[in-house]
C-alpha positions as CSV (number, residue, x, y, z in Angstrom):
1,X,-18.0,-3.9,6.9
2,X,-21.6,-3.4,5.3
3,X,-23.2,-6.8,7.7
4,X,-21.2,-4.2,10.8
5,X,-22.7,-1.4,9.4
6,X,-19.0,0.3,9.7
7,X,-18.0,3.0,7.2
8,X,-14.8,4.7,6.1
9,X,-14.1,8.3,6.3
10,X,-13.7,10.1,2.7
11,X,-9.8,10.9,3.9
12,X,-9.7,7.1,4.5
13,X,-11.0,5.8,1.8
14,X,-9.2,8.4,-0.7
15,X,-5.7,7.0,1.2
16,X,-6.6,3.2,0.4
17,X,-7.5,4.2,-3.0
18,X,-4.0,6.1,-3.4
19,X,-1.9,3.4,-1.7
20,X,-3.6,0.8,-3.7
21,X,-2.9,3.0,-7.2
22,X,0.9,3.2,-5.9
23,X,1.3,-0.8,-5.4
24,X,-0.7,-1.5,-8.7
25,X,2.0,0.8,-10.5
26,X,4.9,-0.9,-8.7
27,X,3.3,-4.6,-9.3
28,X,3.2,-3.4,-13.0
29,X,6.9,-2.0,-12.9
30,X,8.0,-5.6,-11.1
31,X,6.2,-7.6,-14.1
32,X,8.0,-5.2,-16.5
33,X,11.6,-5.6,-14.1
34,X,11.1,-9.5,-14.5
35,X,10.4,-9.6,-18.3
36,X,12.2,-6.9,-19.8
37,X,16.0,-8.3,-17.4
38,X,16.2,-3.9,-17.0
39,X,18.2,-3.9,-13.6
40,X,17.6,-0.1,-13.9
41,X,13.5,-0.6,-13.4
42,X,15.1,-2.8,-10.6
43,X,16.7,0.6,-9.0
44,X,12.9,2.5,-9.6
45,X,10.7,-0.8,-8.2
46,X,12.4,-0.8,-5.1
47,X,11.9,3.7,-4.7
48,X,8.7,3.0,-5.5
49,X,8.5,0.3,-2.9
50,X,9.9,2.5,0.3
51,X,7.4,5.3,-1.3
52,X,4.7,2.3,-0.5
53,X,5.9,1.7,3.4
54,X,6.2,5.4,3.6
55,X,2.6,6.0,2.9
56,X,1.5,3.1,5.1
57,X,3.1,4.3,7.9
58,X,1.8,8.1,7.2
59,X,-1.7,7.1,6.8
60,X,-1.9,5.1,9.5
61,X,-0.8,7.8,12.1
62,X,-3.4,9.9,10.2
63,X,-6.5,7.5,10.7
64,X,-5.1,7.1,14.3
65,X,-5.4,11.4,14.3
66,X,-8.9,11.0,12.8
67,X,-9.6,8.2,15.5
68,X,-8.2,11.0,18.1
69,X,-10.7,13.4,17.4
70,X,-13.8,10.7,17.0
71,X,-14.0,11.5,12.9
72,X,-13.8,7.8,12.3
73,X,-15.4,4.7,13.5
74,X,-12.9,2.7,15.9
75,X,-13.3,-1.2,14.5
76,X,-13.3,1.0,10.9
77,X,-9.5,2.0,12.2
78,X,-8.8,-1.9,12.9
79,X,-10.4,-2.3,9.4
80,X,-8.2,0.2,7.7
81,X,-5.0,-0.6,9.3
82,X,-5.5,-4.1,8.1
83,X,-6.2,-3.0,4.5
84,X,-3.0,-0.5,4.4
85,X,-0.5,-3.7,6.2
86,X,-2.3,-5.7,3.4
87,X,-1.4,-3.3,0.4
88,X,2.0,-3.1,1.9
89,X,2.7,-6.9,1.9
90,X,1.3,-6.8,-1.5
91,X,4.1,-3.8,-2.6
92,X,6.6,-6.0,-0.9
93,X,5.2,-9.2,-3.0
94,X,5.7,-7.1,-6.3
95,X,9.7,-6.4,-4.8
96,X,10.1,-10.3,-4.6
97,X,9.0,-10.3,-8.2
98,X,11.5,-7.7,-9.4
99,X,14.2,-8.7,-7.4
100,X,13.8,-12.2,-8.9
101,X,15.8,-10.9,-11.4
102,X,18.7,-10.6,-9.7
103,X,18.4,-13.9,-8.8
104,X,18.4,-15.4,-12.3
């Protein structure tokens, strides 16, 4: 991005930085699933992980409203929407490792 001289919006950035808080927290629940055998953080792990592909998909469709109205930076939208399918995968990732459990 900084050799394109492309740049982020403050919304945009601000909604990477909260996704990426929300699948740090889930990644940490999924380690905590796994060692602690708690089928109940099992239950939590995976709400937290349709809260995760619920914000991807919302702030998504608002960078493609800021794109809309020329507040962003198109190839910074292409950027973006890669990050947030990225830090979705990743929530999903953290999933596989609670539901591992299950599989013990």
């Amino acid at each position: 991005m900084k050799n394109a001289k492309v740049s982020l919006s403050q919304a945009a950035t601000e909604e990477l930085r909260t996704l990426s808080g929300k699948v740090m927290e889930n990644l940490d629940r999924a380690i905590r699933t796994f060692e602690e055998e708690d089928p109940a953080l099992l239950a939590e792990t995976a709400e937290k992980e349709q809260e995760i592909d619920d914000l991807q998909e919302q702030f998504i469709q608002n960078h493609i409203d800021r794109l809309m109205v020329s507040v962003c930076d198109p190839l910074g939208g292409v950027i973006f929407a890669d990050m947030c399918t990225d830090l979705e995968r990743c929530g999903d990732q953290a999933m596989n490792i609670a539901e591992a459990l299950v599989k013990k």
